[in-house]
VOGU-3710 file (C-alpha; in Angstrom, 3 decimals, decimal comma):
1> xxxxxxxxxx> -41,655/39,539/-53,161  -38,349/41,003/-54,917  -37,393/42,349/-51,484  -38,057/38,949/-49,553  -35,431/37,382/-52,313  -32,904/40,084/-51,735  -32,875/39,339/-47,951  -32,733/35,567/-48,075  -30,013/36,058/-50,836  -28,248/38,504/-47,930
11> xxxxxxxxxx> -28,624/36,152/-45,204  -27,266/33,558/-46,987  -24,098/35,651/-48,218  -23,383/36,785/-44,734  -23,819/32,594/-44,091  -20,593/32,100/-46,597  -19,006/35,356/-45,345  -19,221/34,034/-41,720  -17,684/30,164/-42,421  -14,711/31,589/-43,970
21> xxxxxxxxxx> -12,494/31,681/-40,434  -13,432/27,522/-40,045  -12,089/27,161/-43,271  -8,881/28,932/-42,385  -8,449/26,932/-38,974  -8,679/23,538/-41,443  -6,630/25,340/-44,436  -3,940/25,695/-40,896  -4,428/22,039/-39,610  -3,786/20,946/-43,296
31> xxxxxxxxxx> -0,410/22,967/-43,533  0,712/21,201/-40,167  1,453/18,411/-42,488  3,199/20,643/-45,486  7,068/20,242/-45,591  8,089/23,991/-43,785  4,917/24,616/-41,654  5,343/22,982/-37,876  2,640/22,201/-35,203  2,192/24,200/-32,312
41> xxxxxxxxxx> 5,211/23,694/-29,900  3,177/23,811/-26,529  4,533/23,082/-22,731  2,255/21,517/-20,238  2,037/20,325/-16,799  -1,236/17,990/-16,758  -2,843/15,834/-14,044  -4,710/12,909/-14,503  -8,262/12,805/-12,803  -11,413/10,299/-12,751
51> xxxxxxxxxx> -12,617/10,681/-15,945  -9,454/10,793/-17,398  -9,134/6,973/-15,763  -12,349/6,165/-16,486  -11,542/6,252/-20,671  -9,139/3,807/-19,892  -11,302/1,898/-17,507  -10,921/-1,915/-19,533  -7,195/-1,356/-19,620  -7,149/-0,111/-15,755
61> xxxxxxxxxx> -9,471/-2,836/-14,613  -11,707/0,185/-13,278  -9,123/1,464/-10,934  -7,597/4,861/-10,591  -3,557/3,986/-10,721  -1,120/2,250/-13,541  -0,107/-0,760/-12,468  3,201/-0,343/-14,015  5,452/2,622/-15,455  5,307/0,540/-19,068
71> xxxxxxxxxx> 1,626/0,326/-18,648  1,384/4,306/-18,050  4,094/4,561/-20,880  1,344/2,326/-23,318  -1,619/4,986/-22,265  -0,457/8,179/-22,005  0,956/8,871/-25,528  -2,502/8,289/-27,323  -4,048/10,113/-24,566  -1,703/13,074/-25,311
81> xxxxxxxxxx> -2,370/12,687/-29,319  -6,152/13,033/-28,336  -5,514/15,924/-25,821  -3,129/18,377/-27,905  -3,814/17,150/-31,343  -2,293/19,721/-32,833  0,942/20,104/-31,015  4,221/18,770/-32,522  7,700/18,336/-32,498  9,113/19,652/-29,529
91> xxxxxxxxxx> 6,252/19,975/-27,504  6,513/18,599/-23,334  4,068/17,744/-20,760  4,730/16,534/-17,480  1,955/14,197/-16,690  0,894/13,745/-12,745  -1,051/10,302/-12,334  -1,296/7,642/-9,787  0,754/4,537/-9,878  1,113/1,275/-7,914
101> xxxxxxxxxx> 4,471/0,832/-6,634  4,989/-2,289/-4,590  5,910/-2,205/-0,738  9,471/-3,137/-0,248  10,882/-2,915/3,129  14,128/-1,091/3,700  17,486/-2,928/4,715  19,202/-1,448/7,858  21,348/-3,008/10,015  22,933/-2,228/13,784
111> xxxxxxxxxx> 25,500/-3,858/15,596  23,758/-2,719/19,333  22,201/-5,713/20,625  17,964/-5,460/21,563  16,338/-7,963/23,202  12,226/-7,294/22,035  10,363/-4,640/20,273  10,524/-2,376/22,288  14,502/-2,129/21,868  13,628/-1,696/18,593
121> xxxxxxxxxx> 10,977/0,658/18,234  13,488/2,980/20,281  16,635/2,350/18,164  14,515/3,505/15,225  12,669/6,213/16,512  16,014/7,766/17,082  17,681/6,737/14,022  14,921/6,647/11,513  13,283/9,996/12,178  12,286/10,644/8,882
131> xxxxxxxxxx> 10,349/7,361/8,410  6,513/7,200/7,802  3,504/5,946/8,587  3,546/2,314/6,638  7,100/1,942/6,138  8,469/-1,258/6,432  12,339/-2,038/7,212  14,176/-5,579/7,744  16,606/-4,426/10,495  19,599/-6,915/11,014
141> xxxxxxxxxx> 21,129/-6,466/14,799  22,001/-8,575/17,827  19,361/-10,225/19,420  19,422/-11,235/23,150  18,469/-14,950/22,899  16,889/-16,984/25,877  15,798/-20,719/25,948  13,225/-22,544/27,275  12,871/-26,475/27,158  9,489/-28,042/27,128
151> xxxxxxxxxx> 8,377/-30,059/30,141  5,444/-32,984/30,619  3,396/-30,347/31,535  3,700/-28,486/28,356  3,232/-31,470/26,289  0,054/-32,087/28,045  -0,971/-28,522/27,784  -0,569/-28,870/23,868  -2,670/-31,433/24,007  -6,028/-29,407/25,552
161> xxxxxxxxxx> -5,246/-26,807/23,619  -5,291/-28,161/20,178  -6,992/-31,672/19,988  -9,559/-30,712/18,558  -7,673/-29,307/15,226  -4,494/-32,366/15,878  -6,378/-35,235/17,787  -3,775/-37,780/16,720  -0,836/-35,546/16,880  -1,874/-34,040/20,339
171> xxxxxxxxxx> -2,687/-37,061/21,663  0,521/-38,581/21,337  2,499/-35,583/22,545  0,466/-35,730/25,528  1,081/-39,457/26,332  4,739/-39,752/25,209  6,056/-36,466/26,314  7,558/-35,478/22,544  6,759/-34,680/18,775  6,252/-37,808/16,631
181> xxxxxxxxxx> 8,575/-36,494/13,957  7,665/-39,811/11,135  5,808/-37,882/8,313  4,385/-41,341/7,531  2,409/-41,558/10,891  -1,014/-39,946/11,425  0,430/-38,178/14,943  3,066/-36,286/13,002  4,087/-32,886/14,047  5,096/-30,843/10,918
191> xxxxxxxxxx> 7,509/-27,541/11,788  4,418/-25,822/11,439  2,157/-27,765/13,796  5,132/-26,917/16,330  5,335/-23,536/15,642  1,389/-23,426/16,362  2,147/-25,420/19,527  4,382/-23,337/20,545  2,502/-20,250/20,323  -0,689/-21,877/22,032
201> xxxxxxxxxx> 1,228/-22,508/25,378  4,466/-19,888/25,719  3,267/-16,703/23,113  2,015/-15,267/27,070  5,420/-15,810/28,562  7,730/-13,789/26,610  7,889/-9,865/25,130  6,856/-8,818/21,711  10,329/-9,524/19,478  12,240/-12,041/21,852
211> xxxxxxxxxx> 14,304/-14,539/20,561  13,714/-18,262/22,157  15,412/-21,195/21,886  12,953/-24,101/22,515  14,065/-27,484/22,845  11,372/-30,487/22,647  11,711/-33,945/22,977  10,790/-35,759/19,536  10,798/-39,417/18,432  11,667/-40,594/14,738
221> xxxxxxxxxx> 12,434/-43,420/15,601  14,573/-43,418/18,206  14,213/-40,517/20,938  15,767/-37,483/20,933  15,540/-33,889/20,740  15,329/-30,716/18,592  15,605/-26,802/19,181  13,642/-23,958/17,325  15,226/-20,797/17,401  11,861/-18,865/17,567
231> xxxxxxxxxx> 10,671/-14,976/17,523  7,375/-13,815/19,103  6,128/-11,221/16,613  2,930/-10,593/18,890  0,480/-12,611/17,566  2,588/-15,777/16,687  6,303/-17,246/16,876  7,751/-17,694/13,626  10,868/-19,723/13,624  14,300/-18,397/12,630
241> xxxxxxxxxx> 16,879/-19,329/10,061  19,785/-19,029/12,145  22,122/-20,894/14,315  22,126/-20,271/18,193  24,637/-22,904/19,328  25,020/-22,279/22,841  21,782/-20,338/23,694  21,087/-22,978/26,607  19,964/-22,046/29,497  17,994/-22,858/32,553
251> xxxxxxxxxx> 14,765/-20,184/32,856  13,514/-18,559/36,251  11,835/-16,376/37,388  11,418/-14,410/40,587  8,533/-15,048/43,178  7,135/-12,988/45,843  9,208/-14,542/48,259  12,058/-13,873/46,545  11,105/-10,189/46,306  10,618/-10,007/49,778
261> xxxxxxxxxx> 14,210/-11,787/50,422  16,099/-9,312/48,357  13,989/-6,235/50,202  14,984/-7,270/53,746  18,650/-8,174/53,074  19,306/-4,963/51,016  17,225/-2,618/53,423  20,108/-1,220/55,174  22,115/-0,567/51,895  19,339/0,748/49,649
271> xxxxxxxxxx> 16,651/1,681/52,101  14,327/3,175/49,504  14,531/0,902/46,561  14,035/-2,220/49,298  11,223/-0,343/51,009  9,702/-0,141/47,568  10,643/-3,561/46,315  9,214/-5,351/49,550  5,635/-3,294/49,240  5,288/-3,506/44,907
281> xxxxxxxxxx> 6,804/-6,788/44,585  8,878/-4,789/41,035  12,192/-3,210/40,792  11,615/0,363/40,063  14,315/1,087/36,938  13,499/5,259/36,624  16,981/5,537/37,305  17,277/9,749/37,529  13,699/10,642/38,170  13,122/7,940/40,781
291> xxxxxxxxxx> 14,183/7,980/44,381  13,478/4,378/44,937  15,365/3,389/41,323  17,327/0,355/41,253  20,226/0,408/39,148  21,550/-2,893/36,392  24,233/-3,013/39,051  21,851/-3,118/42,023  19,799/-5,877/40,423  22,327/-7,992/39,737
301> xxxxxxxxxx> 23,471/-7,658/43,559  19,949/-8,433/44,272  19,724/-11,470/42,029  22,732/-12,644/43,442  20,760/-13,065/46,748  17,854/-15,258/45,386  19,257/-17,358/42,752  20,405/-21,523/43,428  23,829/-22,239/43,659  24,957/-23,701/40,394
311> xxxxxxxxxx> 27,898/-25,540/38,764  30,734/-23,268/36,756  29,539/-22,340/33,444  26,010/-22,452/33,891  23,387/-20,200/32,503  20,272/-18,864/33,724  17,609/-16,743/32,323  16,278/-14,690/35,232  12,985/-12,836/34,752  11,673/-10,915/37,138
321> xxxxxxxxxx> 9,006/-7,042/37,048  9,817/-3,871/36,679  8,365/-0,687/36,675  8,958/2,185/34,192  5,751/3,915/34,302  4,192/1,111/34,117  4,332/-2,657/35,133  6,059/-5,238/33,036  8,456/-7,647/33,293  12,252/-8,124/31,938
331> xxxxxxxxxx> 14,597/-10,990/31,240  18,826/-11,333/31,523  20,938/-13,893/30,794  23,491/-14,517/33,142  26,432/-16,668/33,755  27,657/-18,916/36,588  31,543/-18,143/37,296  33,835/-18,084/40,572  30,863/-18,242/42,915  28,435/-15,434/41,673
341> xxxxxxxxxx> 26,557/-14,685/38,565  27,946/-11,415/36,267  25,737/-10,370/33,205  26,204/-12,738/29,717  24,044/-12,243/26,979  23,853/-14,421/24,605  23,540/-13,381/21,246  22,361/-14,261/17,874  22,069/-11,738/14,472  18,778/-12,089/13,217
351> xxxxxxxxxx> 16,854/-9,484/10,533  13,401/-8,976/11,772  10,886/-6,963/9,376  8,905/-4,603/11,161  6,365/-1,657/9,907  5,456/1,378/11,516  2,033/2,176/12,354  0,548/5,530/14,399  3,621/6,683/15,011  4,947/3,019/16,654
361> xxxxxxxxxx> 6,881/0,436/15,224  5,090/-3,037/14,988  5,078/-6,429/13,896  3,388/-6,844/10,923  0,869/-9,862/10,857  2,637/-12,421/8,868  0,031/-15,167/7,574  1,076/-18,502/8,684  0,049/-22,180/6,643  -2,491/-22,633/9,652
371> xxxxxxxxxx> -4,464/-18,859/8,641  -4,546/-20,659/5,070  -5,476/-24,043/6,206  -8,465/-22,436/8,134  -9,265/-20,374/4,603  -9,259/-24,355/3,239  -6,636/-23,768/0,557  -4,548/-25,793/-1,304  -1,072/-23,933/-0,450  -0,249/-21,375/1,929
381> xxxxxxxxxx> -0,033/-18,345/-0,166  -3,041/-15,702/-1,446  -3,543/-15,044/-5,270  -5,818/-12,035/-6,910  -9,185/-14,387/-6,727  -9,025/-14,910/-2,490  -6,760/-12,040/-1,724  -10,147/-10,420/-0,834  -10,297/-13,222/2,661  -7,342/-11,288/4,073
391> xxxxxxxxxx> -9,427/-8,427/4,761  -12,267/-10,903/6,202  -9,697/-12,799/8,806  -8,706/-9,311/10,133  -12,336/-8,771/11,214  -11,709/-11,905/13,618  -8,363/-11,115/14,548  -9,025/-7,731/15,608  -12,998/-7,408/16,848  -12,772/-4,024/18,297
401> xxxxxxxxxx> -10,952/-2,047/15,763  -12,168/1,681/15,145  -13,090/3,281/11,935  -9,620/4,321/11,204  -7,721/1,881/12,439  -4,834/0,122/10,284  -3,293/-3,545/10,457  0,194/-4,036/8,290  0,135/-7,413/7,083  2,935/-9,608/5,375
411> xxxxxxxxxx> 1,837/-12,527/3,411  2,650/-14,843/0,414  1,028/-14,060/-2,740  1,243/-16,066/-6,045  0,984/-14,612/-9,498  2,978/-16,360/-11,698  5,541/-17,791/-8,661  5,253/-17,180/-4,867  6,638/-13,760/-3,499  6,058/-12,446/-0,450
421> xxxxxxxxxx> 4,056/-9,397/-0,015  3,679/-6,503/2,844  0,917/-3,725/2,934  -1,746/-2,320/5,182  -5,398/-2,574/5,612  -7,656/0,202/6,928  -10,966/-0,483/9,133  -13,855/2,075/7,587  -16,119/1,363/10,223  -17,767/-1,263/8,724
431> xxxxxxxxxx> -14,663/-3,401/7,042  -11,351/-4,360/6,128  -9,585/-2,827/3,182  -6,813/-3,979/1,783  -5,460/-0,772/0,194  -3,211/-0,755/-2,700  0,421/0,323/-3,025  -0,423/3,473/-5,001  2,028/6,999/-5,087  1,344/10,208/-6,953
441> xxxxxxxxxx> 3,971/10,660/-9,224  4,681/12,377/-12,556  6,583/12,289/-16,270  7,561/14,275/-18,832  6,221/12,759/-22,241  7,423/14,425/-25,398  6,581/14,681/-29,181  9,513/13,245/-31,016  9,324/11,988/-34,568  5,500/12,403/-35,040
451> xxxxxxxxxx> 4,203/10,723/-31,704  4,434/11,024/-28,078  7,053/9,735/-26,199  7,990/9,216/-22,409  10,684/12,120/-22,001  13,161/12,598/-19,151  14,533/15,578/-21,045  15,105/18,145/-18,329  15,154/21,997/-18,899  17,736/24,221/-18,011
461> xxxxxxxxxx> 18,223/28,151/-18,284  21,901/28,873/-17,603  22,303/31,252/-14,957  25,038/33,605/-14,231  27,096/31,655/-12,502  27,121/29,220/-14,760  28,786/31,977/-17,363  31,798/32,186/-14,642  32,055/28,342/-14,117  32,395/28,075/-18,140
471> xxxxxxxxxx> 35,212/30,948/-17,981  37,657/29,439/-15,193  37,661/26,043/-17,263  38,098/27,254/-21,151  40,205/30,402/-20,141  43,086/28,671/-21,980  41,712/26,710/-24,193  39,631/29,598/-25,745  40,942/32,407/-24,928  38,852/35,230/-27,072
481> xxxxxxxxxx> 35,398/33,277/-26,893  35,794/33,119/-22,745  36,883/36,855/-22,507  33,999/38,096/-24,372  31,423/36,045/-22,207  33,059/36,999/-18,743  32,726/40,747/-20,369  29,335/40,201/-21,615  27,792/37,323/-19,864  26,686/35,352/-23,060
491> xxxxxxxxxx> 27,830/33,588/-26,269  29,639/35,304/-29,056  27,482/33,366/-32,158  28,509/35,945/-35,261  29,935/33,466/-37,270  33,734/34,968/-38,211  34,354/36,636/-34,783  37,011/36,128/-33,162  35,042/35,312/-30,208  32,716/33,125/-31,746
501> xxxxxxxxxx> 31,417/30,101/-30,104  31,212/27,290/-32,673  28,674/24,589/-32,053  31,255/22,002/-31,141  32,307/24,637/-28,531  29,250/24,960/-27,098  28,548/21,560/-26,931  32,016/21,241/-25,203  30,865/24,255/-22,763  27,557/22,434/-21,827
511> xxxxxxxxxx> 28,886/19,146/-21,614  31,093/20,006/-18,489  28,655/22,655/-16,837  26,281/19,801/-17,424  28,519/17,177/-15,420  28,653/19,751/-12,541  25,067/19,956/-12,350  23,738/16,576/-12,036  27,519/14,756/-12,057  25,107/11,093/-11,178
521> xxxxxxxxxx> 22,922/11,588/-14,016  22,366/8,283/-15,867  22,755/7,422/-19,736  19,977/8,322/-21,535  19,449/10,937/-19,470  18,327/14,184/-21,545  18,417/17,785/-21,668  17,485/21,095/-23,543  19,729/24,014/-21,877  18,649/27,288/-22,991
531> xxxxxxxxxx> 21,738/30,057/-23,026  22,088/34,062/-23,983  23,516/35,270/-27,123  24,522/37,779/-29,191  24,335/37,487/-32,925  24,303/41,066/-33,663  21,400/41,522/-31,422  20,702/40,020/-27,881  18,735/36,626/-28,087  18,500/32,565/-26,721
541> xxxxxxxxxx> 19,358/29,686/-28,338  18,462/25,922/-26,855  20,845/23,335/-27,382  19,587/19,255/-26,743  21,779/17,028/-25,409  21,673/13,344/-24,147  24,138/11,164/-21,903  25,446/8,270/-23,600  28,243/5,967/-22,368  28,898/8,326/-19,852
551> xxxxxx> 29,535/11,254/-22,221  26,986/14,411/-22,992  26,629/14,602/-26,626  24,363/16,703/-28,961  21,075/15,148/-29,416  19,505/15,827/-32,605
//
């Protein structure tokens, strides 16, 4: 029995023994907060993954991104004061994490003048290497404008093909020949209702990116007539905001007969080409890999042959196939002048935003009020409860897309006021999804005055050039101080030498190597450059500083 207590009283002794350590890591957490002992000054780099998000999942909404840099800034601190709860003042870590970041498209502009998308698909393959998959840009250039003027016919063909969405509105275009423009009338044609019209009987007739200028008959009233300068962005026209005075002009375009006229009265001149032209009915424009290629010159000789006489100062747009590998058609303006017609483009600047996709550039789909009057809203813009029906229309609009496939898509979005928004949706296989603007980025958050804080402070080891650089520009003013560090490659800090580098020196010396290094850098901008010493033995020291008003000054 006496040996059975001397064991338990053992055990239990070893039991005290062994808790000892625990008490010293708590004794060490406690002295954290005693004036003279510091936290742990630790440096991280840290990535946020799913779980991470998921803490955080009523503030994210459930997703994995920050909507916003001051949203991440909110977060992050108290999940660093969780993480590292026992590091302190001093202490970095560069935080990776996901974070929306809104589409904007990117503004250039070109003086060269392009005529459809496929003039500009090749000016920015070749000037916009770089770009990627689901960039958008609003390019400003010239565009080559033609016109068209609608006819009976085309009223009439309004009419069949929307009467059953307009039956007042078509039915009067159809009888009268114009657009009842009196908003008070139940056959009114809205800008929009035109647009639509306009896209129902003439989106076949013209090239991906052409400029139009359609003029229509209308009655308000009286009779008369307006014009639309109009784009075809390859699924609708959209109408322009610019001014195309003078884009008139009559269209036509070539027949087979007129094919066959140019073939037998160029044959002697350009036997090939004509021998081709007559048996393809298409000018063949592989100028330098084709023997039978017909140069701008030669078709304009050619057109010459076919075209009406006209009166001075006329303009036609002539359309007529080609064949560059494959069969399509193209479109010049030219003018009437001292008995023949010479080449005269008209011209309009426009900014057109395109987006490119699988290596092309493209239209995006821009929603138009007749997508949102089919959804049955109220205005013509999406908001976060029926942004989800975007995804649903592209399931119409494109019936055999591939798992894989992606749409870019421009729309109006309200949230507060209307803005206009551009992204991409990707096909799974099964459906659309609209897929959020989300980049992997990173930031430095730091412990400052007892909490975390987003950092930019950036650190920098001086290297040996930087020794030299300091040298050639304080070789005068300090002459001792810069002749020991071009000797020794470091900072004289033994205060009383001769060579000494005050702190006020120092600061002076990091300040300008600091204005060479990042000479941009903006105010607020921080950071902690680490140099050698000698202060009887070899050593570092750090030194903080922070731009303000366009000055680096200690920051303490």
């Amino acid at each position: 029995m006496k040996n059975l207590i001397y064991l338990i009283t053992l055990i239990l002794a070893v039991t005290f023994v062994g808790c000892n350590p625990l008490d010293d890591i708590y004794n060490d957490l406690d002295a954290a907060e005693t004036p003279g002992v510091d936290f742990i000054q630790g440096v991280e780099n840290y990535t946020f993954t799913t779980e991470d998000y998921e803490e955080f999942e009523t503030e994210l909404s459930g997703e994995e991104y920050f909507e916003s840099q001051d949203q991440a800034d909110l977060i992050i601190p108290d999940f660093l004061a969780d993480k590292y709860p026992v590091w302190g003042e001093g202490s970095l870590v560069n935080v990776g994490y996901n974070l929306f970041a809104e589409t904007v498209p990117e503004t250039l502009s070109t003086s060269e003048t392009i005529s459809s998308l496929s003039g500009i698909d090749d000016y920015l393959s070749s000037n916009y290497e770089t770009a990627t998959n689901g960039t958008f840009v609003e390019l400003t250039y010239n565009a080559e404008v033609l016109a068209y003027t609608l006819n009976d016919d085309d009223f009439e063909a309004i009419e069949s093909a929307l009467s059953s969405k307009y039956p007042e509105a078509t039915s009067s275009a159809g009888r009268f020949g114009n657009f009842e423009r009196r908003s008070d009338r139940d056959s009114y044609w809205s800008d929009d209702m035109i647009l639509e019209a306009l896209t129902a009987i003439l989106a076949s007739e013209y090239n991906t990116g052409q400029v139009v200028v359609v003029t229509f008959a209308i009655y308000d009233g009286s009779s008369g007539s307006e014009s639309f300068v109009v784009q075809h962005n390859g699924y609708n026209f959209l109408k322009l905001d610019v001014d195309a005075t003078g884009g008139s002009s009559t269209a036509y375009t070539l027949t087979g007969d007129d094919y066959d006229t140019i073939a037998a009265d160029l044959a002697a001149a350009y036997p090939d080409p004509a021998s081709n032209l007559g048996r393809f009915g298409s000018f063949d424009v592989r100028v330098g890999s084709s023997g039978n290629a017909w140069t701008d010159a030669m078709i304009l000789e050619a057109l010459n042959i076919v075209l009406p006489a006209a009166n001075e100062g006329d303009v036609y747009a002539v359309t007529y196939a080609i064949y560059n590998g494959s069969v399509g058609t193209e479109t010049v303006t030219l003018l009437y002048t001292g008995g023949a017609y010479v080449e005269n483009a008209t011209t309009v600047e426009v900014s057109a935003v395109v987006a490119k996709n699988d290596g092309d550039w493209e239209f995006p789909y821009a929603f138009q009020r007749a997508d949102f009057d089919t959804f049955g809203f109220r205005f013509p813009n999406f908001s976060s409860s029926n942004v989800y029906i975007l995804d649903i229309f592209l399931e119409d609009l494109f019936p055999y897309a591939q798992a894989g496939d992606v749409a870019m898509v421009q729309y109006d979005f309200f949230a507060g006021g209307v803005s206009t928004k551009y992204g991409h949706s990707i096909f799974d296989g099964d459906k659309w999804n609209l897929t959020p603007d989300v980049i992997a980025t990173s930031f430095q958050y730091g412990f400052e005055k007892g909490a975390w804080v987003p950092d930019n402070t950036i650190n920098y080891t001086l290297l040996g050039a930087d020794y030299g650089k300091i040298v050639s520009q304080f070789t005068d003013k300090y002459p001792d101080a810069t002749s020991s560090m071009d000797r020794f490659g470091n900072f004289e800090r033994r205060v009383g030498n001769s060579a000494e580098w005050k702190d006020d020196m120092v600061v002076e010396a990091l300040a300008f190597l600091l204005n060479d290094i990042n000479p941009s850098a903006d105010n607020g901008q921080k950071y902690a450059v680490t140099f050698d010493i000698y202060n009887g033995s070899n050593g570092t020291e750090t030194f903080k500083l922070i731009k303000e008003n366009g000055a680096w000054v200690l920051n303490e």
